[in-house]
C-alpha positions as CSV (number, residue, x, y, z in Angstrom):
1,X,89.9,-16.1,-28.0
2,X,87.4,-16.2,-24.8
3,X,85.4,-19.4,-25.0
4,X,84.0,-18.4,-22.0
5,X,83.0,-16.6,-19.4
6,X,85.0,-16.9,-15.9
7,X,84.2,-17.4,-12.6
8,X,83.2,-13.8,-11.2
9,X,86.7,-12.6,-10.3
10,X,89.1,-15.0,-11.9
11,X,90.9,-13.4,-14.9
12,X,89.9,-14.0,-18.4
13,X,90.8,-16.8,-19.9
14,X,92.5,-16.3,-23.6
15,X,93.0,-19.5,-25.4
16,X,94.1,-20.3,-29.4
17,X,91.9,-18.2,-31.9
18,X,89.9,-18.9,-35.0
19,X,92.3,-18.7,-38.1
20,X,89.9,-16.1,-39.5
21,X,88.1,-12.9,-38.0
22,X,84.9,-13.9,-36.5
23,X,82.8,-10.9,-36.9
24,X,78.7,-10.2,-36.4
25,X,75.8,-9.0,-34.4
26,X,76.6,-8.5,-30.9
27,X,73.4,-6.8,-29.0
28,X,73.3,-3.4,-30.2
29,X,76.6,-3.5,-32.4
30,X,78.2,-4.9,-35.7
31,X,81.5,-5.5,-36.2
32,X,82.4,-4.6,-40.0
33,X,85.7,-5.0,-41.5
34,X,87.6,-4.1,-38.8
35,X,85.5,-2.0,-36.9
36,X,82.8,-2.2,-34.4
37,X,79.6,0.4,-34.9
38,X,77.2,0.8,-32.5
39,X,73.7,0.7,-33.9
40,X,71.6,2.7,-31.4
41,X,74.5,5.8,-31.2
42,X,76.3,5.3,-34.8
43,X,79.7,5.7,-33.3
44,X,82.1,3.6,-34.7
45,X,85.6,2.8,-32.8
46,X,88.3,1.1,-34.5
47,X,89.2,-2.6,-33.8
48,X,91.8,-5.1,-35.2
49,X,91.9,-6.2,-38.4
50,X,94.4,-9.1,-38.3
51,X,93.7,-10.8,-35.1
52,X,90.5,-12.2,-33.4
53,X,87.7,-9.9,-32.0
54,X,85.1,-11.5,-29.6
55,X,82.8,-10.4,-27.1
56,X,83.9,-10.9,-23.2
57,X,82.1,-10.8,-20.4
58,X,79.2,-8.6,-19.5
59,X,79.6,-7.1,-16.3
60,X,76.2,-5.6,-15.8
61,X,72.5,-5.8,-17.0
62,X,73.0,-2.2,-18.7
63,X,76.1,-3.3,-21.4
64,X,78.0,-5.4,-23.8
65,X,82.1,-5.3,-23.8
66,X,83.7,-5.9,-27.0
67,X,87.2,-7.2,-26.6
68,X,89.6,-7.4,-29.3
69,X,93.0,-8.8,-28.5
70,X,95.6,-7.1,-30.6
71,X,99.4,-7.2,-30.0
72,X,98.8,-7.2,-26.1
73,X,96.2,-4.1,-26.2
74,X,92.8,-4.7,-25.0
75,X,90.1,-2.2,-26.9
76,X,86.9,-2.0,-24.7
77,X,83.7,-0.2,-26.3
78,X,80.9,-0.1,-23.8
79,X,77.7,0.6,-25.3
80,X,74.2,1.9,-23.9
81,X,71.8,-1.6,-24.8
82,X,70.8,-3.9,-22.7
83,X,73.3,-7.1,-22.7
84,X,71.6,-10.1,-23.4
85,X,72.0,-12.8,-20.8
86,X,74.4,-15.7,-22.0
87,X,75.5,-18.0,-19.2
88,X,79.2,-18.8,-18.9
89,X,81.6,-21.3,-17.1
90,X,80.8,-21.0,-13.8
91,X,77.4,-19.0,-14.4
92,X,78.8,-15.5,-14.8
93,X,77.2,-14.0,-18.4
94,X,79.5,-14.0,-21.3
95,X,78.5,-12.9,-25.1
96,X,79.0,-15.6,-27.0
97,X,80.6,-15.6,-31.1
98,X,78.4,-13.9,-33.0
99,X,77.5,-14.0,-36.8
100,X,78.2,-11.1,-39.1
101,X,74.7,-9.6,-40.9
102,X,74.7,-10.8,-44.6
103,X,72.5,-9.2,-47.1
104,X,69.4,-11.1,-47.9
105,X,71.0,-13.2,-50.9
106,X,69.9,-12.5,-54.8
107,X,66.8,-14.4,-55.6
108,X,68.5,-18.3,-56.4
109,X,68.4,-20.3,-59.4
110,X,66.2,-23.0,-58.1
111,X,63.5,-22.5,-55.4
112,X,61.2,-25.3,-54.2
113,X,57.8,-24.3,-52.6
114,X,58.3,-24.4,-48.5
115,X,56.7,-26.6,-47.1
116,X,53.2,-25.4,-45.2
117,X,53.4,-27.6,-42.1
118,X,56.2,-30.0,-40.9
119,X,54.1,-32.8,-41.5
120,X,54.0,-32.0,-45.4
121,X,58.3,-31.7,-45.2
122,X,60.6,-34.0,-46.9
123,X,63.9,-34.1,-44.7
124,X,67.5,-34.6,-46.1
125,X,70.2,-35.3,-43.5
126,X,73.9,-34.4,-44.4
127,X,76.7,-35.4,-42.5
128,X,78.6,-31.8,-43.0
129,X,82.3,-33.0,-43.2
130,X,81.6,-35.5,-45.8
131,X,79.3,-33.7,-47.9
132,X,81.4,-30.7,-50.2
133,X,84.2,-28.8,-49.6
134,X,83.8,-25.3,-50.3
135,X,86.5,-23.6,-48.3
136,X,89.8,-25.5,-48.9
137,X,91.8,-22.8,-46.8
138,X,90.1,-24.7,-43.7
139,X,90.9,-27.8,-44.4
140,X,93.3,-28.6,-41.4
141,X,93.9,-32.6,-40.9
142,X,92.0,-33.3,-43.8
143,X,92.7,-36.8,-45.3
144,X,90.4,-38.3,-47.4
145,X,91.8,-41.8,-47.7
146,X,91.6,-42.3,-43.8
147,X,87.9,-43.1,-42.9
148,X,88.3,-41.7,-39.8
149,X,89.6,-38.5,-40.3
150,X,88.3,-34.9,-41.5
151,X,87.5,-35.0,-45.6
152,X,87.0,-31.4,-45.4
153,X,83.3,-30.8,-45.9
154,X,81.7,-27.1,-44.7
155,X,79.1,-24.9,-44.5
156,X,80.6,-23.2,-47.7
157,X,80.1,-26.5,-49.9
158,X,76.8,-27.4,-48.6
159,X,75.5,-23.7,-49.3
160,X,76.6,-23.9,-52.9
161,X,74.9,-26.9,-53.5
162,X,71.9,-25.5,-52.1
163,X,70.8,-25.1,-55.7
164,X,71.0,-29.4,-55.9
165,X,68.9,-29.8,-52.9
166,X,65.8,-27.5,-54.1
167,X,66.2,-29.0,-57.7
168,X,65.5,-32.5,-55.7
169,X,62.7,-30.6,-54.1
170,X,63.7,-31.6,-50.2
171,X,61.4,-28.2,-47.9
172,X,64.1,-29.5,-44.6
173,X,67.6,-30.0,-44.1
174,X,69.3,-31.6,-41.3
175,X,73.0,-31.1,-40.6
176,X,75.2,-32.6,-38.0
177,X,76.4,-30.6,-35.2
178,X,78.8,-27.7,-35.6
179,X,80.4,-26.7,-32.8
180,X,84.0,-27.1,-31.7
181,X,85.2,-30.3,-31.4
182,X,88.2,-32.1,-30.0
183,X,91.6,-31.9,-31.9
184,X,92.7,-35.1,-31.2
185,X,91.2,-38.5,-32.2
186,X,90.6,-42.3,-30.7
187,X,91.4,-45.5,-31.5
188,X,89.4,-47.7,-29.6
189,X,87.6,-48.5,-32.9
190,X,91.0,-50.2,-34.4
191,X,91.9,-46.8,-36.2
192,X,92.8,-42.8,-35.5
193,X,89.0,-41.8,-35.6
194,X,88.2,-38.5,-35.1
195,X,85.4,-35.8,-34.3
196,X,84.3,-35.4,-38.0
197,X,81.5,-35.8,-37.1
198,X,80.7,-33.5,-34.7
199,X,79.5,-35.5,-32.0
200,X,82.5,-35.0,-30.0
201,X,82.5,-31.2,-28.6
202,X,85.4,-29.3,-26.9
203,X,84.0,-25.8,-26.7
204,X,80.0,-25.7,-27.5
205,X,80.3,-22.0,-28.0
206,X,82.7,-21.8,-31.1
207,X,81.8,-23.5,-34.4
208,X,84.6,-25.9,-35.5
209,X,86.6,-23.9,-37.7
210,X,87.2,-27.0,-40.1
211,X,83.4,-26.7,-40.3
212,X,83.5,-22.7,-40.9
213,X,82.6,-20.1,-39.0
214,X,79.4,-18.7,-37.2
215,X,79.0,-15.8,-40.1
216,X,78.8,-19.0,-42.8
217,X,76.1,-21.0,-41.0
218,X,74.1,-18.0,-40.8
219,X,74.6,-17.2,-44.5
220,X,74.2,-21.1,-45.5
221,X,70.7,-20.5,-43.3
222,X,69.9,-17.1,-45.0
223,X,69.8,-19.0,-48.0
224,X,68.2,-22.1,-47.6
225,X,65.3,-19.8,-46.8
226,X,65.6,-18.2,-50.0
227,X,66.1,-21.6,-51.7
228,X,62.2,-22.3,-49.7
229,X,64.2,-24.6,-47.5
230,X,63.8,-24.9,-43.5
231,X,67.1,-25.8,-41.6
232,X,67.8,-28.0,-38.6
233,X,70.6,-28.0,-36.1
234,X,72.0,-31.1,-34.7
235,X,72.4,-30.4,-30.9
236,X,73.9,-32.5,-28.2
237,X,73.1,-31.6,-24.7
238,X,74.2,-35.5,-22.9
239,X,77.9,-35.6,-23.7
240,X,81.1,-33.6,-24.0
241,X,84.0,-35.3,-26.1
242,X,86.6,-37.4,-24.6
243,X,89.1,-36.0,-23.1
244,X,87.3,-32.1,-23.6
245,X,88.8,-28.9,-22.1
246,X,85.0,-29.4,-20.4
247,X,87.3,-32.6,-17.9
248,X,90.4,-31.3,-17.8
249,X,89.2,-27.7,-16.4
250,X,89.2,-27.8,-13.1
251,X,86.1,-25.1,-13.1
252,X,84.1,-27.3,-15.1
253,X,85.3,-31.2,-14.1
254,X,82.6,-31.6,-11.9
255,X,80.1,-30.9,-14.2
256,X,80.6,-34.5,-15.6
257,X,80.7,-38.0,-15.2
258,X,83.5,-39.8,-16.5
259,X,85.4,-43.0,-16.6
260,X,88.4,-41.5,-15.4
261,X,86.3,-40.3,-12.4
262,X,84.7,-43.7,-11.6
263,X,81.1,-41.9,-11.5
264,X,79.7,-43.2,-14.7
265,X,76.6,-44.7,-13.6
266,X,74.7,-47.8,-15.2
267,X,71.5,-46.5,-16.3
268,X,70.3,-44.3,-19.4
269,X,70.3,-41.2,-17.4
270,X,74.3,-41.9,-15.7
271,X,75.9,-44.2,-18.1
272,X,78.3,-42.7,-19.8
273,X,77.6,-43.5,-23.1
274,X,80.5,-45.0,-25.1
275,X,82.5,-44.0,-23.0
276,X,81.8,-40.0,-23.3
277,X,82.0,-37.5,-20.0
278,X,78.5,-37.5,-18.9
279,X,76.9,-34.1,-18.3
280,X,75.3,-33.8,-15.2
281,X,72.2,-31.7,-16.9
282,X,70.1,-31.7,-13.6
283,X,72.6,-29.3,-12.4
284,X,71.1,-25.5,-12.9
285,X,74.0,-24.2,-13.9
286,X,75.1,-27.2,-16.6
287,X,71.4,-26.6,-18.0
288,X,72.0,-22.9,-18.5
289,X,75.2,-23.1,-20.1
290,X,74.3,-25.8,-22.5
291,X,70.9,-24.1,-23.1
292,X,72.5,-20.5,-23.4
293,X,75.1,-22.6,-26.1
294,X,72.3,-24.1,-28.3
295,X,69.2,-22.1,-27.9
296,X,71.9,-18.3,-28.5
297,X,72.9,-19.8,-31.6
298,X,69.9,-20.6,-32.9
299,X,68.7,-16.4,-32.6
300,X,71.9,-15.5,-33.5
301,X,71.6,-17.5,-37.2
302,X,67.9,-17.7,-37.6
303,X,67.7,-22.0,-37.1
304,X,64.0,-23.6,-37.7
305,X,64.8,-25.7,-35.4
306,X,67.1,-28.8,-33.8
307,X,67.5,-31.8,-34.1
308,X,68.2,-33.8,-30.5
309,X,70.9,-36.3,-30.1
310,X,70.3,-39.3,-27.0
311,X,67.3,-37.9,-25.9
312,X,66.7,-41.2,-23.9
313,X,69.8,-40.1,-21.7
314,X,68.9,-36.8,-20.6
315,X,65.8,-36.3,-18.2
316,X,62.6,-35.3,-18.8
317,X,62.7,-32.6,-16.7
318,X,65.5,-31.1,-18.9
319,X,63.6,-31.6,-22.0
320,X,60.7,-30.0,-20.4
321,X,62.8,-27.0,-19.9
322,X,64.2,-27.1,-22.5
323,X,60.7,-27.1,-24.6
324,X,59.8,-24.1,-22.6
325,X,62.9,-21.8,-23.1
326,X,62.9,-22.5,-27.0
327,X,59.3,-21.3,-27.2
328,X,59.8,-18.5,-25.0
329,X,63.2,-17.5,-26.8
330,X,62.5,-19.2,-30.5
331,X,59.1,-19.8,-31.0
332,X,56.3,-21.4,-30.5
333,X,57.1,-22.7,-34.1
334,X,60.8,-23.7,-33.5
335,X,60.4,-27.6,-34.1
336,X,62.2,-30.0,-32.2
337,X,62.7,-33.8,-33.7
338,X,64.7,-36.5,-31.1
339,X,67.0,-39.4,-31.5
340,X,65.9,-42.3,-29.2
341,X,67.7,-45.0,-29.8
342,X,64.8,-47.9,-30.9
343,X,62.0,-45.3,-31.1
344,X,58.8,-46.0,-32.8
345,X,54.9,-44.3,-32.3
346,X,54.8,-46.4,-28.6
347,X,58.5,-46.0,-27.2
348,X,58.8,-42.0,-27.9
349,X,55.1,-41.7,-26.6
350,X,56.6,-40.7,-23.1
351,X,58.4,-37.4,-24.7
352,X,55.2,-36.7,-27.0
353,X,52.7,-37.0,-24.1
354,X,54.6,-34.0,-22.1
355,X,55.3,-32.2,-25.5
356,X,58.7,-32.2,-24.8
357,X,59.3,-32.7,-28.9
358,X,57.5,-32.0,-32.2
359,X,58.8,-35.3,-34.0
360,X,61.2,-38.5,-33.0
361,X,63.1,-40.8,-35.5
362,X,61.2,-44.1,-36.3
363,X,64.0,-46.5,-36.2
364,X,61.3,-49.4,-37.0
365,X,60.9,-48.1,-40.4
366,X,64.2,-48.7,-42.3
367,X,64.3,-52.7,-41.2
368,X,60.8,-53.3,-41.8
369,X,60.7,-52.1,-45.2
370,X,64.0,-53.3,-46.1
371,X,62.7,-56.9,-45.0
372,X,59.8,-56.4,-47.0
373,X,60.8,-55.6,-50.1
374,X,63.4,-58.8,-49.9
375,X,60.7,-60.9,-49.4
376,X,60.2,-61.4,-45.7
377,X,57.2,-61.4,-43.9
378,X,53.5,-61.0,-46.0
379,X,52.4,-58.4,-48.1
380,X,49.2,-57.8,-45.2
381,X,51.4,-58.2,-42.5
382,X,53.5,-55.0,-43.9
383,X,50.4,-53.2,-44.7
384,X,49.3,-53.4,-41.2
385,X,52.5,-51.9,-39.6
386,X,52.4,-49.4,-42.2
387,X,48.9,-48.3,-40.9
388,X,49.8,-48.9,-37.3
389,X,52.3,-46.2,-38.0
390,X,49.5,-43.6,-38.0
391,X,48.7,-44.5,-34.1
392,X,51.4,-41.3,-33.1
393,X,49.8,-38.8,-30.8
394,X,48.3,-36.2,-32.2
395,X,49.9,-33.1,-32.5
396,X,52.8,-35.3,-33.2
397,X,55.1,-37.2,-35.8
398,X,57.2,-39.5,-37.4
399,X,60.9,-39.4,-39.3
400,X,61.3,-42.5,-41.1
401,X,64.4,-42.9,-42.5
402,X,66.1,-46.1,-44.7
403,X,69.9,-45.4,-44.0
404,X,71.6,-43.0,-41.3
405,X,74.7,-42.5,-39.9
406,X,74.3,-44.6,-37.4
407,X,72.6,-47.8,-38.8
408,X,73.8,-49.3,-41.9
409,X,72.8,-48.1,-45.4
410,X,69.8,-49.0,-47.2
411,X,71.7,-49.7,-50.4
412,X,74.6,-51.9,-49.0
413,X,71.7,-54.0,-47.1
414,X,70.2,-54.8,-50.2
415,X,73.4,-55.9,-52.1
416,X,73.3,-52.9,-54.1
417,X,70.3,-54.0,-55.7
418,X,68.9,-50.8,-57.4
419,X,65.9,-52.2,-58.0
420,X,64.8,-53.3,-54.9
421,X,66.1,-50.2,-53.1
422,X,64.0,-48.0,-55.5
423,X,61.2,-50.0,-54.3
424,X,62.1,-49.1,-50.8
425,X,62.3,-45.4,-52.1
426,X,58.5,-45.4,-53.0
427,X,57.6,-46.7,-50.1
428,X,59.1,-43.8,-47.9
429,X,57.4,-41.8,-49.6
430,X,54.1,-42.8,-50.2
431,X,53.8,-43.4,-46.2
432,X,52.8,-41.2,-43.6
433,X,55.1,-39.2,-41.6
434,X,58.6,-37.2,-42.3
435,X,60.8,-38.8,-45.5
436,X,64.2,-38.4,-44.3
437,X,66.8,-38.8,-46.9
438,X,69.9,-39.5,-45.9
439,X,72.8,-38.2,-48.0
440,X,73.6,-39.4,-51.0
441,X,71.0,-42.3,-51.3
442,X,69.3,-40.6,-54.1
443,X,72.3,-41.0,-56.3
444,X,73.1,-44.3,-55.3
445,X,75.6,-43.8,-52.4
446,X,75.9,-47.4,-51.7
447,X,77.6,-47.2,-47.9
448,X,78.1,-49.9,-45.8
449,X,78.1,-50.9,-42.2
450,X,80.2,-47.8,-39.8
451,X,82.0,-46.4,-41.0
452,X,81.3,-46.9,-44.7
453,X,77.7,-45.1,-43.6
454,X,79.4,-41.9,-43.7
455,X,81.8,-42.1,-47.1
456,X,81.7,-39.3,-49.3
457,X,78.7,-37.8,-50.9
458,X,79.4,-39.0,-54.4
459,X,79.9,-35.7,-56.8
460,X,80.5,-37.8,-60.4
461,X,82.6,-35.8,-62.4
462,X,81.7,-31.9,-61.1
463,X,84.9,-32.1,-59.0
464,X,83.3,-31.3,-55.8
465,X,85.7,-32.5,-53.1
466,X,85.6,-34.5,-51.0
467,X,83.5,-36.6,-53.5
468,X,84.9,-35.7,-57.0
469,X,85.0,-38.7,-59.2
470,X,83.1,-41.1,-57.3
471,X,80.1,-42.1,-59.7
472,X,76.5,-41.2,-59.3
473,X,73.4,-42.5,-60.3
474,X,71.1,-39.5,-62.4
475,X,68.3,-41.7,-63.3
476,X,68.0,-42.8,-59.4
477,X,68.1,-39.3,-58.6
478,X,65.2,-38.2,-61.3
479,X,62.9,-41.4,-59.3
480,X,63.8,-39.7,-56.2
481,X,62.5,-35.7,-57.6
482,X,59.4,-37.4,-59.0
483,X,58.5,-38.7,-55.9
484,X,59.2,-36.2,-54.0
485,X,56.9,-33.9,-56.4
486,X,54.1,-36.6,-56.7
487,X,54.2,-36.3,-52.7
488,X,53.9,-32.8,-52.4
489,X,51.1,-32.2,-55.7
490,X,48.9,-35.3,-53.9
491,X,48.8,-34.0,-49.8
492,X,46.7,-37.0,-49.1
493,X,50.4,-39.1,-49.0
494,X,51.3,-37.1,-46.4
495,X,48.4,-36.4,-44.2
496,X,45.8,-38.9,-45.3
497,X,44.4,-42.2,-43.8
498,X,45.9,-45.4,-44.9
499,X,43.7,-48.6,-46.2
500,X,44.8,-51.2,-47.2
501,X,42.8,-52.4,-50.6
502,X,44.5,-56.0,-52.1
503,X,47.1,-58.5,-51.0
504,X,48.9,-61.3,-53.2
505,X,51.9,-63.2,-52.3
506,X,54.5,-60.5,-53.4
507,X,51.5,-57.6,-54.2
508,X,50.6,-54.9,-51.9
509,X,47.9,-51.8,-52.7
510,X,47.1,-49.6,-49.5
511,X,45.1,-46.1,-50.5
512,X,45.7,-42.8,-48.8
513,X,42.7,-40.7,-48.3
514,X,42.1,-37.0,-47.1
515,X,38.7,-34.7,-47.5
516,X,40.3,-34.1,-51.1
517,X,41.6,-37.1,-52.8
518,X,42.6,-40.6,-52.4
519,X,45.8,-41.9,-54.3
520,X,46.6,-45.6,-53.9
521,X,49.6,-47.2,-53.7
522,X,50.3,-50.6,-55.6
523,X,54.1,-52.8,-55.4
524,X,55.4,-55.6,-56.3
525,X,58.6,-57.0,-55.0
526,X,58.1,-60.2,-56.8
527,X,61.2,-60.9,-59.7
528,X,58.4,-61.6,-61.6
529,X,55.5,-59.8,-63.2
530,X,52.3,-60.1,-61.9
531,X,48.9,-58.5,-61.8
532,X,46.5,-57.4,-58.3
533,X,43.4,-57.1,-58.9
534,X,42.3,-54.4,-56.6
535,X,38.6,-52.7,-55.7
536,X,38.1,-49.2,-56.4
537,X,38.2,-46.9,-53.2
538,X,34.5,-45.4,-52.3
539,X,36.3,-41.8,-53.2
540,X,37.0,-43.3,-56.8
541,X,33.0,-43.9,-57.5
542,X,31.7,-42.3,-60.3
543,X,35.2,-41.4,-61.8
544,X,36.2,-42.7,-65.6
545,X,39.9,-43.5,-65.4
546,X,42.7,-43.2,-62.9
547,X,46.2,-42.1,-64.1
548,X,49.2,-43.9,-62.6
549,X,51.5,-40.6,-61.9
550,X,54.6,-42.3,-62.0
551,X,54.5,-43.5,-65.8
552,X,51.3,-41.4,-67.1
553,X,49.4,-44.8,-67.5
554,X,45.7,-44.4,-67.7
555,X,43.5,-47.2,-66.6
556,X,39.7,-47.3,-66.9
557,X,37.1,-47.7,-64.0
558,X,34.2,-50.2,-64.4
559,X,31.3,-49.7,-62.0
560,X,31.4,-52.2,-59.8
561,X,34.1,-54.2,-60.9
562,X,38.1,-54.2,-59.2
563,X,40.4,-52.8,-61.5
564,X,43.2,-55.4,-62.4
565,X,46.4,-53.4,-62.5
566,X,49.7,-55.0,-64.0
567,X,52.7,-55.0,-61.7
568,X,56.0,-55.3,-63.3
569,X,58.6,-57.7,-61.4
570,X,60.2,-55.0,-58.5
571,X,58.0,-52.2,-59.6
572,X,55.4,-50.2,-57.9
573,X,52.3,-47.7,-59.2
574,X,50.8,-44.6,-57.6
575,X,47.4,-44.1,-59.1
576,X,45.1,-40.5,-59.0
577,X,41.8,-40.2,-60.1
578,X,42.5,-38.8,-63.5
579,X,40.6,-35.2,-63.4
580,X,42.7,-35.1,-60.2
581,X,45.7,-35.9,-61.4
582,X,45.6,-33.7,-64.7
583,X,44.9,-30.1,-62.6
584,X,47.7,-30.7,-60.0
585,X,50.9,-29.9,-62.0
586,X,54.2,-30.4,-60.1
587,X,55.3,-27.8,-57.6
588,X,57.0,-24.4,-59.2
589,X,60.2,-24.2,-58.5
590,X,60.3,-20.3,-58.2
C-alpha cells in the first residue's frame, strides 16, 4: 500500500498491505464492497475486491485519485471535488487511509449521561493491546505469556465492552496510540519487548493492523457516542520508533535526531528520549506531516479529542500551532490533555498560560494520596495540598490519576491492601479535577512496577482474551460505580470549593461547596475506629439531618453544635444535606 506521498516526481512508493480491505470516505467518494461511488455524480466504477485499495497522491487542488493495486493494474477514478490537503513525505499532498461510513449503531444496552463539560468527566485510560481481544484473525505475534509482546487486544474488544464501561458510568475514554508501529522489538530492557504499546510508530498514517483498522476505530468512536461516552486519542508528535522506515528512508532521515546520527542533543527539546529518533518538529514540513497524520484522523473518525505524549519535549511554538490548527480544523471544543513528565497546577502553568492545552496529568496526585492513606504525613497537611490543587488557571484542569502505565500501580504500592486502596478510590473522586481510571483498577488489577503496570485487564471467567480467567473483584467494582454516580448526582465534587472542616491524627473532613450544595468528605485511614467531631458547614444551617450517600446513614444536625460522625477503621463518609440528597437520584442510564 502507499504510506505516503512522494517527493514530486519520484515514483510511488508501494510497500506490504493491510491483511484486510481498508475501505471509507475519501473526499467526495466511498468505497463499498468493492467499489468506489462518487457522491456528488453517483457513478460508481469497479475496484478490487481481494487486494488493498488506497488513495495516492493528489495531483491538483481540483481532485482525489483513488488507486487500487490489483494484479499489476492501476484503476484511477478522478473525481470533480476539491481534494483535501494532506501533507506527505517530502510535502507533496497524499490522501491518507480512510474509514468506511458505519450506520449510526442501534440504541445500546447501557447508556451513561455525557458528561456537560470536561471538568464534570470521569476518565478511563486503556492500554488497547492489553485490554480484549475481539478480532482473533489479527492476532499476528501475539503471545500472552511474554510480557513484552502483543496479547492481542483491539478496537473490536474494547467496542464490545463498551457496554462495561457505561454500566461503570466513566463520560471519557482514553486509548493508547494506534497507528503503525514497528515489527520488530528491543531488548535493552533484558527481554524481546515490543511496540504493544503503541508508542513506537513506523508509519503514522496506517493504524497498526494488530490494533484493527481505521473503519473499527471509527465504528468503536461511533459508538462510544451512543454509549454517552467521549473518546480520546493518544498522539505522539516527539518520536518515531527505533529503527522506523521514518531513519532508514533516505527522504525522511533528516527529519530526525538519532543515536546512530550522533545529533541527539542533551536538553528536553534535542534529547532523544530513551533512545527514540528525535523529530525535528521546528521543521515546517515535519510539523505538517505529523499534524496532517493526527489532526486527518481525528475528522476522518469523529475523535473528541487527544491525548499528548512528552509535551515537555516538543516546543511551544509547535504546541501553539498545533492548538490553532485543531481549532480551525476540529473545533473550538476538541480538548487537548498533556503528559509532562512531573506535572502538577505550577509546572504545566507554562502550556496553560499560552492555551496551548485544555488539561495536563497531575503526577503529584497518585504519591500523595497513596502516602496518605499509609499513614504518612498529617491529616491537615494532606488537606492543604488537596485544596492547593484548585490553584490551576482558570479555564484550565487537572487529571489525577493513582496508577498509569508508566508509574507503578496503585494496588501493588499498597501491598494489595483492598482496603486502603478503596480509600484512595474515594479520594480521587471526591477531589477536584479529572478522575482518571486506569484499566482494571476498579476490579482489582493489582499490577506492579513496568512491566507488570500493563498485564491483562482481568476478565474473570467471561472468557474475554487476553484476560480470560484472571479473577476480578465485583464488589470493588460496585464501590467504584457508586462513586462515580455520587460524583456526578452531587456537581459540587467536581466543580466546587474545598474547605477543610476537622483534623484528628488519622481523621480528615474537607467540604465541597458550589452555589447549590455542599457535600463533605470525612476518612479515616486509621486500622482503628474512631470518631471526628466536625462543625456543620454555614450551607448546612437550618437543615435537620444529613444523609451519608455512601451507606444511606442519616445523622441529625443540632444548632450549633459539631456533628460527631463515627469513622470505621480504613473507611470514609460522603455526607449531603438530606432534602438534597433524597431529590437527586443516580444518573439514568438511558
Amino acid at each position: 500500500m502507499f504510506t505516503s506521498a512522494p517527493r514530486p516526481g519520484m515514483p510511488l512508493e508501494v510497500r506490504p498491505a493491510w491483511r484486510s480491505v481498508q475501505t471509507g470516505p475519501v473526499g467526495s467518494e466511498t468505497l463499498v464492497r468493492g467499489s468506489l461511488r462518487t457522491r456528488k455524480s453517483g457513478r460508481l466504477a469497479t475496484v478490487c475486491r481481494t487486494t488493498v485499495c488506497h488513495t495516492a497522491v493528489c495531483h491538483t487542488a481540483v481532485c482525489r485519485t483513488a488507486v487500487c493495486l490489483a494484479s499489476g493494474l492501476l484503476l484511477f477514478l478522478v473525481s470533480s471535488t476539491a481534494c483535501t490537503s494532506t501533507s506527505g513525505v517530502g510535502g507533496a499532498a497524499v490522501a491518507p487511509p480512510t474509514a468506511a461510513a458505519t450506520p449510526l449503531p442501534a440504541t445500546p444496552a447501557v447508556r451513561v449521561q455525557p458528561q456537560s463539560e470536561w471538568a464534570e468527566a470521569v476518565l478511563y485510560f486503556v492500554v488497547l493491546d492489553r485490554y480484549a481481544d475481539g478480532d482473533p484473525d489479527n492476532d499476528t505475534g501475539v503471545d500472552r505469556d511474554a510480557k513484552g509482546a502483543f496479547h492481542g487486544g483491539d478496537l473490536v474488544g474494547l467496542r464490545e465492552r463498551l457496554d462495561d464501561l457505561a454500566d461503570l458510568g466513566i463520560t471519557a475514554l482514553w486509548i493508547t496510540p494506534v497507528v503503525k508501529n514497528i515489527d520488530g522489538f528491543v531488548t535493552g530492557a533484558g527481554f524481546p519487548d515490543w511496540g504493544y504499546h503503541g508508542y513506537w510508530a513506523d508509519d503514522f498514517y496506517r493504524v497498526d493492523p494488530r490494533f484493527g483498522t481505521e473503519a473499527e476505530l471509527k465504528q468503536l468512536v461511533d459508538d462510544a457516542h451512543a454509549h454517552g461516552i467521549a473518546v480520546l486519542l493518544d498522539v505522539v508528535y516527539n518520536h518515531a520508533g527505533y529503527d522506523s522506515r521514518y531513519l532508514t528512508d533516505p527522504k525522511t532521515r533528516g527529519w530526525l535526531r538519532s543515536e546512530d546520527q550522533g545529533t541527539c542533543g542533551s536538553d528536553d527539546l534535542t534529547s532523544c528520549l530513551s533512545g527514540l529518533p528525535d523529530f525535528r518538529t521546528e521543521l515546517p514540513e515535519v510539523r505538517d506531516f505529523l499534524l496532517e497524520a493526527h489532526l486527518g484522523r481525528a475528522e476522518r473518525v469523529g475523535l473528541d479529542g487527544f491525548r499528548l505524549d512528552t509535551v515537555k519535549h516538543v516546543s511551544h511554538d509547535f504546541w501553539q500551532e498545533h492548538r490553532r490548527r485543531t481549532r480551525e480544523r476540529l473545533g473550538d471544543d476538541f480538548f487537548l490533555v498533556g503528559e509532562v513528565w512531573g506535572g502538577d497546577a505550577k509546572s504545566l502553568d507554562p502550556w496553560f498560560e499560552t492555551d496551548e492545552m485544555d488539561a495536563g496529568f497531575d503526577f503529584s496526585f497518585q504519591g500523595s494520596t497513596l502516602g496518605f492513606v499509609q499513614g504518612r504525613g498529617r491529616p491537615v497537611a494532606y488537606d492543604r495540598y488537596l485544596e492547593k490543587r484548585h490553584e490551576v488557571r482558570e479555564g484550565h484542569l487537572l487529571a489525577h490519576f493513582l496508577g498509569s502505565h508508566d508509574t507503578p500501580t496503585a494496588l501493588y504500592q499498597l501491598g494489595g491492601d483492598v482496603a486502603l486502596f478503596r480509600l484512595a478510590a474515594l479520594l480521587q473522586l471526591t477531589t477536584a479535577g479529572i478522575p482518571t481510571i486506569y484499566y482494571g483498577e476498579e476490579v482489582g488489577r493489582v499490577g506492579g512496577d513496568w512491566p507488570e503496570n500493563r498485564s491483562d485487564m482481568p476478565w474473570g471467567a467471561t472468557g474475554v482474551e487476553p484476560g480470560a480467567g484472571d479473577p476480578r473483584d465485583e464488589a470493588l467494582r460496585g464501590f467504584y460505580k457508586q462513586l462515580i454516580s455520587i460524583r456526578r448526582a452531587h456537581p459540587a465534587l467536581w466543580r466546587g470549593d474545598h474547605h477543610g472542616l476537622a483534623f484528628g491524627t488519622d481523621q480528615l473532613a474537607f467540604a465541597r461547596s458550589d452555589a447549590d450544595e455542599t457535600v463533605v468528605v470525612a476518612v479515616n485511614r486509621a486500622a482503628e475506629a474512631g470518631t471526628l467531631a466536625v462543625a456543620s458547614p454555614a450551607a448546612w444551617s437550618g437543615a435537620g439531618a444529613v444523609v451519608d450517600l455512601l451507606t444511606g446513614e442519616r445523622f441529625e444536625l443540632t444548632p450549633g453544635a459539631e456533628l460527631e460522625l463515627p469513622l470505621a477503621a480504613l473507611s470514609g463518609r460522603i455526607l449531603a444535606v438530606e432534602d438534597t440528597a433524597s431529590t437527586r437520584t443516580r444518573l439514568d442510564k438511558e
